[in-house]
C-alpha positions as CSV (number, residue, x, y, z in Angstrom):
1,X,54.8,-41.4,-38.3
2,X,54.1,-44.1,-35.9
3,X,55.7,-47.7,-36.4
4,X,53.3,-50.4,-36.7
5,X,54.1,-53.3,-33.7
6,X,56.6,-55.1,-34.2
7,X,56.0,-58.1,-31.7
8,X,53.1,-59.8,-30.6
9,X,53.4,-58.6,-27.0
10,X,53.3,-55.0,-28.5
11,X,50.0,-55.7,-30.3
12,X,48.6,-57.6,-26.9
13,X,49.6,-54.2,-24.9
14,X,47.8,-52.1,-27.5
15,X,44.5,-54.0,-27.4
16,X,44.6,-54.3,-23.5
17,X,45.2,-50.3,-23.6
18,X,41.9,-50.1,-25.9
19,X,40.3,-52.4,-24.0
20,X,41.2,-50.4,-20.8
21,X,40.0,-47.0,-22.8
22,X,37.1,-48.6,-24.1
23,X,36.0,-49.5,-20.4
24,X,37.2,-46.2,-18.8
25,X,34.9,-44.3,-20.9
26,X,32.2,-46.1,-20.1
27,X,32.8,-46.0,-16.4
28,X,33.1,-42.2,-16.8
29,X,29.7,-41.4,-19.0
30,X,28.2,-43.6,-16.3
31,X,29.3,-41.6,-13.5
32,X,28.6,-38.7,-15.4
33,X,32.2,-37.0,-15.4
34,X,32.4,-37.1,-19.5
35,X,28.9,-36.1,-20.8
36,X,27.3,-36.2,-24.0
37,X,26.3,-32.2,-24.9
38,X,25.9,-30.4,-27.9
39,X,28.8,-30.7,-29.9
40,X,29.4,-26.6,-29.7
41,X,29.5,-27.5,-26.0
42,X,32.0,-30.8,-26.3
43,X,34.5,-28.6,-28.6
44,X,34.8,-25.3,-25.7
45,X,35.3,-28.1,-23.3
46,X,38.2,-29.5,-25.0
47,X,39.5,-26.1,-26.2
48,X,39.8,-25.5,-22.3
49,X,41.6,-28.4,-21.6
50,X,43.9,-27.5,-24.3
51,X,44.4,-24.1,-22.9
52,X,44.6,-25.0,-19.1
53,X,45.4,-28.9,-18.6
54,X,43.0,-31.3,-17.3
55,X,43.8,-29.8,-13.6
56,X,43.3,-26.4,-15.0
57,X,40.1,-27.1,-17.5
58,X,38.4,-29.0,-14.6
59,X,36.7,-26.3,-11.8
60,X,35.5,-23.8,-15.5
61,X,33.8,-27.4,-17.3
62,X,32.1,-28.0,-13.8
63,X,31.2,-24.4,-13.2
64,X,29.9,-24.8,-17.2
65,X,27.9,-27.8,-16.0
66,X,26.9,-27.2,-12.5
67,X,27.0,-23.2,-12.0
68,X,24.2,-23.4,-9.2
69,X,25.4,-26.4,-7.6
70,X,27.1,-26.6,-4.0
71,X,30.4,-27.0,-4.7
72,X,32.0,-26.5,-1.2
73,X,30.9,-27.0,2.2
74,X,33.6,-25.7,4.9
75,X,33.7,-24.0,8.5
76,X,32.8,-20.5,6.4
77,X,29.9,-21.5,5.2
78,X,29.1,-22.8,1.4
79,X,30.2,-21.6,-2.3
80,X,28.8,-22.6,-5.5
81,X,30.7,-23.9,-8.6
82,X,29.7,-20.2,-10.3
83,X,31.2,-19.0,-6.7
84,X,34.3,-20.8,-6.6
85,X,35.5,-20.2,-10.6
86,X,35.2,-16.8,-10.5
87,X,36.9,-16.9,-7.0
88,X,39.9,-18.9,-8.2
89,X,39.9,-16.8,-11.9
90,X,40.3,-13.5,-9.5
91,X,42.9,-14.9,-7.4
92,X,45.2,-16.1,-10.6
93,X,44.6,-12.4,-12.0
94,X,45.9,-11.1,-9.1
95,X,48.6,-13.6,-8.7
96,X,49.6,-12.9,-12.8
97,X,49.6,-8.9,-12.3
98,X,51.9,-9.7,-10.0
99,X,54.4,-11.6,-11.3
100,X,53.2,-15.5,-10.3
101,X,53.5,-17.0,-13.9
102,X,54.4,-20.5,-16.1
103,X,56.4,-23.1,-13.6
104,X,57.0,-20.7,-10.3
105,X,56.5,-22.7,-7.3
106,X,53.4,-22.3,-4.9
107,X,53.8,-23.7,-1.5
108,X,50.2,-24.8,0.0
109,X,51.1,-25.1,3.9
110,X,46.8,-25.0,4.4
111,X,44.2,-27.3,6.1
112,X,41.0,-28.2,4.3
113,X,39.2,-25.1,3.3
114,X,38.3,-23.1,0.5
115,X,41.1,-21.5,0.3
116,X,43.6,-24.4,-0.3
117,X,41.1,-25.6,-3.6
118,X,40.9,-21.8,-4.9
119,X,44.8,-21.8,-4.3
120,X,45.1,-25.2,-6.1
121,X,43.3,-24.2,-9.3
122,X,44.2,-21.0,-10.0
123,X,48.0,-22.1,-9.6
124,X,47.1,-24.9,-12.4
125,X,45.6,-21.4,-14.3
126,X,48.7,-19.8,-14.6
127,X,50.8,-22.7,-15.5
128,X,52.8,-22.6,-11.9
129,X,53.2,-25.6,-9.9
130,X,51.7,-26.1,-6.7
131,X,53.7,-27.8,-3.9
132,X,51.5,-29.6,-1.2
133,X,52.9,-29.2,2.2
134,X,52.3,-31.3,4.8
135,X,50.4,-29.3,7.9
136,X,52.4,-31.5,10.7
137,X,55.4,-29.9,9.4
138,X,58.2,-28.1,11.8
139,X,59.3,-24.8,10.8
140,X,63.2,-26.0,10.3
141,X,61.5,-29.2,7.5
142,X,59.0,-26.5,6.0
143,X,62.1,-24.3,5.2
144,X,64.0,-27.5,4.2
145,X,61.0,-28.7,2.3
146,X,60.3,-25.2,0.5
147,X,64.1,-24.5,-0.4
148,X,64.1,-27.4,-2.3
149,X,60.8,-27.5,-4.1
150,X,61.4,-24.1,-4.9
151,X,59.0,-22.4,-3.9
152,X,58.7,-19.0,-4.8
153,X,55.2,-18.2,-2.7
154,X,53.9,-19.6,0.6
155,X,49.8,-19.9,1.1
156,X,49.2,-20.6,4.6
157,X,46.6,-20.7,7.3
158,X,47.0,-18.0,9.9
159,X,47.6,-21.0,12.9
160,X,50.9,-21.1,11.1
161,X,52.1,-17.9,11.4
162,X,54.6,-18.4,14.1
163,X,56.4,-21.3,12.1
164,X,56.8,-19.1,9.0
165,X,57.9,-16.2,10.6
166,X,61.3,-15.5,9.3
167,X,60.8,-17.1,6.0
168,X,61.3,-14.8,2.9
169,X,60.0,-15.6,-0.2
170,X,60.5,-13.4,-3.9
171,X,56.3,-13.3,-4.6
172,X,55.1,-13.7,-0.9
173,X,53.3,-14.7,1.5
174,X,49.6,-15.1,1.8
175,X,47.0,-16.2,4.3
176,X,44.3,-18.3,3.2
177,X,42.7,-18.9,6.7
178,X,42.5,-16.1,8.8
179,X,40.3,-14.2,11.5
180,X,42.2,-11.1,11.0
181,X,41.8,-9.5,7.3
182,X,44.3,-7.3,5.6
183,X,45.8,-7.0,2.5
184,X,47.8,-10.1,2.6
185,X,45.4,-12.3,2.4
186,X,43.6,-15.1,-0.1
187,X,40.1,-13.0,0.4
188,X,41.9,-9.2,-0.7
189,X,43.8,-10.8,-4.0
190,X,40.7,-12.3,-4.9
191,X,38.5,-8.7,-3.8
192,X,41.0,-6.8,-6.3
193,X,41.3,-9.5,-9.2
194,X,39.2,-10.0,-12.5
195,X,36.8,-12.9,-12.0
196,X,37.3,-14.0,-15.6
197,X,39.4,-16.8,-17.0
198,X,42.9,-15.5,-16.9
199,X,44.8,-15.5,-20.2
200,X,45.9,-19.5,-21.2
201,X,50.0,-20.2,-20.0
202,X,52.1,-21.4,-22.6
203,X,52.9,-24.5,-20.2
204,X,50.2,-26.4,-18.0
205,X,50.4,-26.8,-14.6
206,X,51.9,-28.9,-12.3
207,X,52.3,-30.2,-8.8
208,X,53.9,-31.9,-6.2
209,X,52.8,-34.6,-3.2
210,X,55.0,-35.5,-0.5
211,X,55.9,-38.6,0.0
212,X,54.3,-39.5,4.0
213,X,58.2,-39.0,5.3
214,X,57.4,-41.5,7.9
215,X,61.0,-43.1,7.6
216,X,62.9,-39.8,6.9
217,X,62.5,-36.2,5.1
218,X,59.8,-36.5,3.0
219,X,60.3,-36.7,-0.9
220,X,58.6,-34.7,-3.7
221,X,57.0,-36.6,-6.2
222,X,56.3,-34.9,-9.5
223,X,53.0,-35.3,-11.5
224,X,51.6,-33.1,-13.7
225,X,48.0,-31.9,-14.1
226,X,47.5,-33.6,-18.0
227,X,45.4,-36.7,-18.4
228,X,46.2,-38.2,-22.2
229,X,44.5,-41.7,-21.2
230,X,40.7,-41.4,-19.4
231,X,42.7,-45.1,-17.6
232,X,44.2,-41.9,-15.2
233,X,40.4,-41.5,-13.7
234,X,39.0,-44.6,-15.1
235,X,41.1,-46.6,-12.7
236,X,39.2,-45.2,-9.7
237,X,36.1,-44.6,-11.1
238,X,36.0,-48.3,-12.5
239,X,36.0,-49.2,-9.4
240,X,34.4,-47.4,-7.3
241,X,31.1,-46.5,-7.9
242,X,31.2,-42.6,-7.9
243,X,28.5,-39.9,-9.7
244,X,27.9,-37.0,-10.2
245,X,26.1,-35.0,-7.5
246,X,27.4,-36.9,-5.2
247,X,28.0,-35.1,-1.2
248,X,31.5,-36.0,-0.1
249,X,33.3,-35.4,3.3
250,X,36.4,-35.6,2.6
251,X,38.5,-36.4,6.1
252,X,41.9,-37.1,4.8
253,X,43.9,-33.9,4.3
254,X,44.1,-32.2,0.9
255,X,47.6,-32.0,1.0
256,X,47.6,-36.3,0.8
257,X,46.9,-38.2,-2.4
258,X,44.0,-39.6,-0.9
259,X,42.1,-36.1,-0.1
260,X,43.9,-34.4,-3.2
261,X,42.3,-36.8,-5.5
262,X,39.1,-37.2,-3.8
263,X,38.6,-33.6,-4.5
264,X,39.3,-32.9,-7.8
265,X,37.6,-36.0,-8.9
266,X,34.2,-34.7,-6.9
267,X,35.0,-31.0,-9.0
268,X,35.2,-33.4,-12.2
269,X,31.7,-35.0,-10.7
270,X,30.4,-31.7,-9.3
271,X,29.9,-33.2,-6.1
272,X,29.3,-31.6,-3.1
273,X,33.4,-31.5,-1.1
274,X,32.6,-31.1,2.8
275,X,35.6,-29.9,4.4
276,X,36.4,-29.3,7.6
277,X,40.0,-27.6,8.8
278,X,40.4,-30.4,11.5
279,X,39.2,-34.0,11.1
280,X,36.8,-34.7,14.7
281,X,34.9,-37.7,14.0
282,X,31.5,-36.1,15.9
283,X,31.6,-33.5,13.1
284,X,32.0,-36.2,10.6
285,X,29.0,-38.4,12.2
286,X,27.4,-34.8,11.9
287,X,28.1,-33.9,8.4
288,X,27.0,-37.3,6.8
289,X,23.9,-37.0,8.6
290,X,23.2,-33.2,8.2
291,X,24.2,-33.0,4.7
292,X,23.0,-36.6,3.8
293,X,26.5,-37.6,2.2
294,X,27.3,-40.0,0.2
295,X,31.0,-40.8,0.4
296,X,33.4,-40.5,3.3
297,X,37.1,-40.5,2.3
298,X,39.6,-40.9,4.7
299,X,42.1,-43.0,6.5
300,X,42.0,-46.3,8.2
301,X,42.6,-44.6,11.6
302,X,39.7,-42.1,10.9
303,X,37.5,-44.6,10.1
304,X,37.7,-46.8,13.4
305,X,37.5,-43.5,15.1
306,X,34.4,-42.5,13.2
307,X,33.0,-45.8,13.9
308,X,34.2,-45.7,18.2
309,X,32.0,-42.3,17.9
310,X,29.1,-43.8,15.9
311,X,29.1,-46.9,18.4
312,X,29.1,-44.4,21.9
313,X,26.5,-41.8,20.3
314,X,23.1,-42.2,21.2
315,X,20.6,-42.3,19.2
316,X,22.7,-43.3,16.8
317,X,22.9,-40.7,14.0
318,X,21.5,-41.6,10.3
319,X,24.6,-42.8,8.4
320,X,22.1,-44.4,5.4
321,X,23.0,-41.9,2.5
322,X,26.3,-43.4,2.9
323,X,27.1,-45.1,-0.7
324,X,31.2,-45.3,-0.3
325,X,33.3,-44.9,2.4
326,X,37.1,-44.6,0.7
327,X,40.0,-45.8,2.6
328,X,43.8,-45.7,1.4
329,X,47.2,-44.3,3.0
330,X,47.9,-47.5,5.5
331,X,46.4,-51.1,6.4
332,X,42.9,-51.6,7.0
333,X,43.1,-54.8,8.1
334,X,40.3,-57.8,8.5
335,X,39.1,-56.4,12.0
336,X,38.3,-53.0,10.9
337,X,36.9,-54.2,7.5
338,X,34.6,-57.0,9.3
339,X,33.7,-54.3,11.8
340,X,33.1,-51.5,9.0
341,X,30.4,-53.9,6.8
342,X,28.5,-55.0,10.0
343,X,27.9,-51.3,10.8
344,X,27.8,-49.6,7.6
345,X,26.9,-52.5,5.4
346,X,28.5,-52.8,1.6
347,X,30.3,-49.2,1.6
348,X,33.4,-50.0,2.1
349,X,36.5,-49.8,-0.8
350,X,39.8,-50.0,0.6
351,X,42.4,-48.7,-2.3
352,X,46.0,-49.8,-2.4
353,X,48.6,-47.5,-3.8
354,X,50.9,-45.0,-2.6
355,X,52.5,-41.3,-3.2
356,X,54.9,-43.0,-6.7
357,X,52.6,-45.9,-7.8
358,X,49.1,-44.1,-7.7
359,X,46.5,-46.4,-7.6
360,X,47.1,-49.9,-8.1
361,X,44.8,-52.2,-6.8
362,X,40.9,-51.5,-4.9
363,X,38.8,-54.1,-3.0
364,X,35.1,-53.3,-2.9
365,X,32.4,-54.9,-0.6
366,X,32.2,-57.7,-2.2
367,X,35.7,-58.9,-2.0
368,X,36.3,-57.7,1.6
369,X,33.4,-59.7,3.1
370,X,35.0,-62.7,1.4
371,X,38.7,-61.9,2.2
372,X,38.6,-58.8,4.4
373,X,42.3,-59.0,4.6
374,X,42.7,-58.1,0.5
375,X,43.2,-55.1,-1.0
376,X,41.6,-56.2,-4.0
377,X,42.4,-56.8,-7.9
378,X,44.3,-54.6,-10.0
379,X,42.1,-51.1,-11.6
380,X,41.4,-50.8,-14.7
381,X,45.2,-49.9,-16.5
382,X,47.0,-51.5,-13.8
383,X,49.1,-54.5,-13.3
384,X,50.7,-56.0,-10.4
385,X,53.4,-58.6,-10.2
386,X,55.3,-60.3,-7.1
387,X,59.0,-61.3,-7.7
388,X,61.5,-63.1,-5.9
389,X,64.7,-61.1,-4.6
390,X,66.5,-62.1,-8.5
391,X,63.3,-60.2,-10.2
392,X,61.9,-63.6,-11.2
393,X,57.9,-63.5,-11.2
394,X,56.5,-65.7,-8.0
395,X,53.3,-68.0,-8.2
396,X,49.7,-67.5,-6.6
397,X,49.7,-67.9,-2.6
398,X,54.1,-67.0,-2.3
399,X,55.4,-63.9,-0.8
400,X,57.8,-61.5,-3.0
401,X,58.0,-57.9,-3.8
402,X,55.2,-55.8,-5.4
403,X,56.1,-54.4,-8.4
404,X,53.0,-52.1,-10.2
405,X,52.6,-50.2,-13.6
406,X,50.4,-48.3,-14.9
407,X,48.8,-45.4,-16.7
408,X,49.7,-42.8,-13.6
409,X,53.0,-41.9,-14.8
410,X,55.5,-41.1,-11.9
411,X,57.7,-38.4,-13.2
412,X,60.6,-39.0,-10.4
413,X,61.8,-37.2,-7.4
414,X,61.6,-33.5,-7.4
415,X,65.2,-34.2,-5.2
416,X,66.5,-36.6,-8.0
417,X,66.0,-40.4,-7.8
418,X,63.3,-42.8,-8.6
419,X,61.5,-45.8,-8.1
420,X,63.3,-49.3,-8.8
421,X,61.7,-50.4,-12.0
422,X,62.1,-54.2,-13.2
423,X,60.7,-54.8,-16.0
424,X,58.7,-51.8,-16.8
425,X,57.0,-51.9,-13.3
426,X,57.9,-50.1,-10.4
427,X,58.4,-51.1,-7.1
428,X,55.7,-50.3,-4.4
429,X,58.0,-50.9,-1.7
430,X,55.8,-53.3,-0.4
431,X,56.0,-57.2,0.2
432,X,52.7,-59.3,-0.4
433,X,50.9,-62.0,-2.6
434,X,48.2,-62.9,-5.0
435,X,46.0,-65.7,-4.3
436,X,44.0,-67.7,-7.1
437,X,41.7,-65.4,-7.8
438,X,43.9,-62.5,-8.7
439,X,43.3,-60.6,-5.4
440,X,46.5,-58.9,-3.5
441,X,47.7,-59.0,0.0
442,X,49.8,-56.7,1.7
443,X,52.2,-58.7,4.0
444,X,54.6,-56.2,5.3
445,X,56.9,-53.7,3.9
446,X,60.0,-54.6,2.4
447,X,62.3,-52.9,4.8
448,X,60.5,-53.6,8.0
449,X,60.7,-57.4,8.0
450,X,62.3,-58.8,11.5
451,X,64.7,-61.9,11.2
452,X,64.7,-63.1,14.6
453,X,67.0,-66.3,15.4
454,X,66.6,-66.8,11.4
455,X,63.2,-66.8,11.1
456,X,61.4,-64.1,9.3
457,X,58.9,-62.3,11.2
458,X,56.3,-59.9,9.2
459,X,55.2,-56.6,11.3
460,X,51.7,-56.6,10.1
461,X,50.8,-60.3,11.0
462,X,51.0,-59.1,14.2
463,X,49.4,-55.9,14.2
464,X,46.3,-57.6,12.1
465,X,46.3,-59.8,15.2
466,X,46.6,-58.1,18.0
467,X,44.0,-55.2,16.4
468,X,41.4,-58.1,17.1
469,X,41.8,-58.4,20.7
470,X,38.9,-57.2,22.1
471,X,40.9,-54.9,24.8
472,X,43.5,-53.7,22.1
473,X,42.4,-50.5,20.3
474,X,46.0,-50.3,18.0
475,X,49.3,-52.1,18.3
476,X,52.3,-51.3,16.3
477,X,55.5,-53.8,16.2
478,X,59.0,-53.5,15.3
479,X,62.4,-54.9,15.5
480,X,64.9,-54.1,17.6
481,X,68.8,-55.3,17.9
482,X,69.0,-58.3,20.4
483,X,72.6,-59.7,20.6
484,X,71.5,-63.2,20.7
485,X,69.0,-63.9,18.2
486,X,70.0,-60.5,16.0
487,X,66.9,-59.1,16.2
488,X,63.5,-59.3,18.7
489,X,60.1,-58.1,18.0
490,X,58.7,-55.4,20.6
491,X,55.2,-54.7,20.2
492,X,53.8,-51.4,21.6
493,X,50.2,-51.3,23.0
494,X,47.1,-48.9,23.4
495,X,44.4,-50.8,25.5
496,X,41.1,-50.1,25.4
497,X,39.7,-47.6,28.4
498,X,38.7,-49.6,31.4
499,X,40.4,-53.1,29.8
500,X,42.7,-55.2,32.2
501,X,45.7,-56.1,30.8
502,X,49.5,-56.6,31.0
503,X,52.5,-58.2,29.0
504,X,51.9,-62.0,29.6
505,X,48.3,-61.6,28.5
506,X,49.5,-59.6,25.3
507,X,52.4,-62.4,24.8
508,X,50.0,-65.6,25.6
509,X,47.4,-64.5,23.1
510,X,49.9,-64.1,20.0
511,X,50.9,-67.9,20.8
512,X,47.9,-68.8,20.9
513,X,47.3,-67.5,17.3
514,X,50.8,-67.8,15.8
515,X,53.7,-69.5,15.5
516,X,56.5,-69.3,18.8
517,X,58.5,-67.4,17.2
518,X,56.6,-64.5,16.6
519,X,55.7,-64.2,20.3
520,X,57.2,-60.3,21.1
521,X,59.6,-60.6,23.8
522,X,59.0,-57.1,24.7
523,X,55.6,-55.9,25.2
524,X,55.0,-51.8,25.9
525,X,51.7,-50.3,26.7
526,X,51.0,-46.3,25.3
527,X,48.3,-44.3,25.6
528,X,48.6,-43.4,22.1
529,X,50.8,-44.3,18.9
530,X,52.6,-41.3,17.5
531,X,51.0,-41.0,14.2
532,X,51.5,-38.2,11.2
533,X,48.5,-36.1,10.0
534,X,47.5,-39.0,7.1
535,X,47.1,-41.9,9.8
536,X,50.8,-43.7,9.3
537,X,52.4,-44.5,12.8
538,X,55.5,-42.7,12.8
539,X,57.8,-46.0,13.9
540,X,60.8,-44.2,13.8
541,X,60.1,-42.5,17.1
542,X,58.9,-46.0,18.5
543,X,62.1,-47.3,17.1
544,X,63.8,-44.1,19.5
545,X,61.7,-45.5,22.6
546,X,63.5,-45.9,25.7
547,X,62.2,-48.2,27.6
C-alpha cells in the first residue's frame, strides 16, 4: 500500500506532478504522439509497451499508425514505417537465433543511416542494451570505451574498418554501411531473419550515451528505454511545438542526445527522419528545400554554417516549410540567435540540458527575440535552482551553480559515480542565473572560470563578445598559468576570409565592451577550432597549444 503524504511539501509535489501529467498529455494528443483509437486499438498498443518498453513498443505503434508513411530518408534512398518494422523485426530474429539476448551489450560505432535506427530498435526488441559510440573515436578509446561498456557486439560502418581491426568480440561484428556485401553484414541478417515481432524479453531494453568527453575519456550514462511519466516526452514536446507528419533533417549525430532523441521522438510522431552519413550544410539547404521540412535539429556550429551557406547561395533556396530549427549540445549565444530570427524568422528553440540532466530548460522564439542570450524557462517537470558554493539557494539576477531535477531519471555512470545531488537536484555542472522572469542564463562552466589578479573572469562573456565582431567567425578563451597574476586569459581566433585583423584590434575591441580585466593578454589566430563531432570545441588541445 501506498502511504498517504505526510507533509505539505509532499502533497505540493504530488499536485505539481499531476499538474505536469495533466499538461503533458495534452501537449502529446496535440501533437498527435498519444491518439485517441478504438479501444481494441489503445489496449494492443499498451500490451506492446508492456512487452517491449517504450523504446521497444515505439517503431511497431508507428508502423500500426503510419505503415505507408516515409519513415526514413537517407543516402540509400527511402523506407517506410511498414519497411523499417519488419526490417528491424528480421534483424532481432537473426540477432536472437544467434545468441544476442536480455542485457548483452551492442556497440553502435555508425553515422546516420538506416542502419544505426534498425540497429537501435531491434536491440530494444530483444531486451539488450545498446551502447552509442561516438564516430570521432580512435581505435585505442573505441577498445577502451567497448571493454568497459561491455560490449558483446560491434555495428559499424565499413569507413571504420581499419580502426576495428583486431578487435574480437563473443557475438561479432557487423557492418551496417557498406559498398561491399557479404554475409557479415546489417542487410544479410536482416535477408535471412523472420520479419515478425520477435518473441517479448523478460527485461526491457536499455542504452547508453556518452558523455561529449571534451575534458577527458568520455563517461557512460545509463538510461533505460521505459517512460512511467508522459513529463519524459512532455517536457520537449511542451515546448516545442512538434506533430505528427512532420519532415525532420536531423544534422546532429545519432549517437548524441540531441540526434538520439530527435529521432525517436519523430518515430513516436511518424515524422519523416532525413539523414545523411555526413552533416554538409549545402545538403542540408538541399534537403529542407527538396523535401519541404519542417524541423532542422542540430548543433549551434551547424546552424551558423547552415546559415554562412544560405547567405553565399544564390538564389537563395526556399527555407519556408521550416517550422523549428532545434539547437542544444553548446552555446548559441545572442549573435547567432539575432542572426538566426532575421533569416529564418520565429523557428528557433535553443534547449538547455546535457548527457546526466536531460532536458532542463528550452527558449522558444519568443523569449530569444527578447533576451537572445537565455536559454529559456524550465520544461514542463523540471526545476532549476542556483546555489551559492555552501548549497544555499541564490536570488534572481546572482551567479551560482545550476542545479536541475526532473522526471529524466539519470541512472549513474556505467563506470561508477554520479552526479552531485543537493537537495534532490543534480548538478548540471554549469554556472548561471535567473532573471525576474524565471528565464536562465548560462554564464560559464563551473570548472572553466579564470581568476586573474583576483578577479573572476567568465569564458563565455567573451566568446559571446568576440562572436559579434563582424571579422570574427568563432573565438574560444581559456586560462592559462601566469606567474604574476595566477592565471591570464588567452583567446584563440578564426577571422573571417578576407578580414584584416591582428592582436591589438582583437584586445582594443574587448575593452571597449568590457571591463580591463577581462582584456586577453594573449591573442592567437587559427584557421579553425578543433571541435568534436557534436560541435563542443575540444579546449583541452587549445589548453596543449604551444604558442
Amino acid at each position: 500500500m501506498l502511504r498517504p503524504p505526510r507533509t505539505l511539501a509532499e502533497l505540493a509535489l504530488i499536485r505539481r506532478r499531476v499538474r505536469d501529467e495533466a499538461l503533458s498529455a495534452r501537449a502529446l494528443l496535440r501533437a498527435g504522439f498519444l491518439s485517441l483509437d478504438h479501444p481494441r486499438l489503445l489496449r494492443e498498443r499498451g500490451q506492446l509497451r508492456s512487452d517491449y518498453g517504450s523504446m521497444g513498443a515505439g517503431l511497431p505503434i508507428a508502423a500500426s499508425r503510419f505503415a505507408d508513411q516515409v519513415a526514413i530518408v537517407d543516402d540509400r534512398g527511402s523506407l517506410t514505417y511498414r519497411e523499417l518494422e519488419a526490417r528491424s523485426n528480421a534483424l532481432a530474429n537473426a540477432w536472437r537465433a544467434r545468441g544476442v539476448s536480455v542485457g548483452d551489450g551492442i556497440a553502435l560505432f555508425s553515422r546516420n543511416h538506416r542502419g544505426f535506427i534498425e540497429a537501435l530498435i531491434a536491440a530494444q526488441k530483444l531486451g539488450a542494451r545498446a551502447v552509442l559510440l561516438n564516430t570521432d573515436f580512435a581505435g585505442p578509446q573505441l577498445r577502451e570505451v567497448a571493454a568497459r561498456e561491455g560490449a558483446g557486439m560491434l555495428v559499424y560502418d565499413d569507413e571504420f574498418a581499419p580502426l576495428v581491426a583486431g578487435l574480437e568480440l563473443p557475438q561479432g561484428r557487423w557492418r551496417a554501411w557498406t559498398d561491399e556485401p557479404g554475409p557479415d553484414t546489417l542487410e544479410a541478417l536482416i535477408a535471412e531473419g523472420d520479419p515478425g515481432l520477435p518473441p517479448p524479453p523478460s527485461e526491457h531494453g536499455t542504452f547508453v550515451i556518452l558523455t561529449s568527453g571534451t575534458t577527458g575519456t568520455p563517461k557512460g550514462a545509463r538510461r533505460n528505454g521505459e517512460s512511467r511519466t508522459l513529463t519524459r516526452i512532455g517536457a520537449l514536446v511542451g515546448s516545442v511545438p512538434f506533430r505528427t507528419g512532420d519532415k525532420t533533417v536531423i544534422a546532429a549525430p545519432l549517437f548524441h542526445s540531441l540526434g538520439f532523441v530527435g529521432a525517436i521522438l519523430g518515430i513516436g510522431l511518424g515524422s519523416t527522419l532525413i539523414l545523411r552519413r555526413r552533416f554538409s550544410p549545402e545538403q542540408v539547404l538541399s534537403d529542407v528545400s527538396r523535401e519541404r521540412a519542417t524541423v532542422l535539429i542540430g548543433v549551434p556550429i551547424m546552424l551558423a554554417r547552415v546559415l554562412d551557406a544560405y547567405e553565399a547561395s544564390q538564389p537563395r533556396p526556399d527555407l519556408s516549410s521550416l517550422r523549428i530549427v532545434l539547437v542544444a549540445g553548446s552555446q548559441l549565444g545572442a549573435t547567432l540567435a539575432r542572426r538566426t530570427l532575421t533569416l529564418l524568422g520565429e523557428v528557433l528553440y535553443n534547449l538547455y540540458g546535457s548527457t546526466e540532466v536531460a532536458f532542463a530548460t528550452i527558449a522558444g522564439p519568443a523569449h530569444l527575440r527578447d533576451a537572445p542570450d537565455t536559454v529559456g524557462p524550465p520544461t514542463l517537470g523540471s526545476r532549476v535552482r542556483i546555489i551559492d558554493a555552501a548549497g544555499r539557494p541564490l536570488p534572481a539576477g546572482r551567479t551560482g551553480r545550476i542545479m536541475v531535477g526532473n522526471a529524466i531519471g539519470f541512472e549513474g555512470y556505467t563506470g561508477g559515480g554520479s552526479k552531485e545531488m543537493v537537495d534532490g537536484l543534480m548538478s548540471s555542472g554549469d554556472l548561471g542565473h535567473l532573471d525576474e522572469q524565471g528565464l536562465l542564463y548560462i554564464d560559464g562552466r563551473d570548472d572553466a572560470m579564470i581568476v586573474s589578479g583576483g578577479e573572476n573572469v567568465f569564458p563565455d562573456e567573451i566568446e559571446e563578445l568576440l562572436a559579434g565582431h563582424e571579422a570574427i567567425a568563432e573565438a574560444a578563451a581559456i586560462g592559462v598559468a601566469d606567474e604574476q597574476f595566477g592565471q591570464r586569459l588567452r583567446v584563440f581566433v578564426v577571422a573571417r576570409d578576407g578580414a584584416g585583423l591582428d592582436e591589438q584590434q582583437v584586445r582594443d575591441y574587448v575593452k571597449d565592451n568590457l571591463a580591463r580585466y577581462k582584456v586577453p593578454r594573449d591573442v592567437v589566430f587559427l584557421a579553425e577550432l578543433p571541435r568534436n563531432p557534436t560541435g563542443k570545441v575540444l579546449k583541452r588541445e587549445l589548453v596543449n597549444y604551444k604558442l
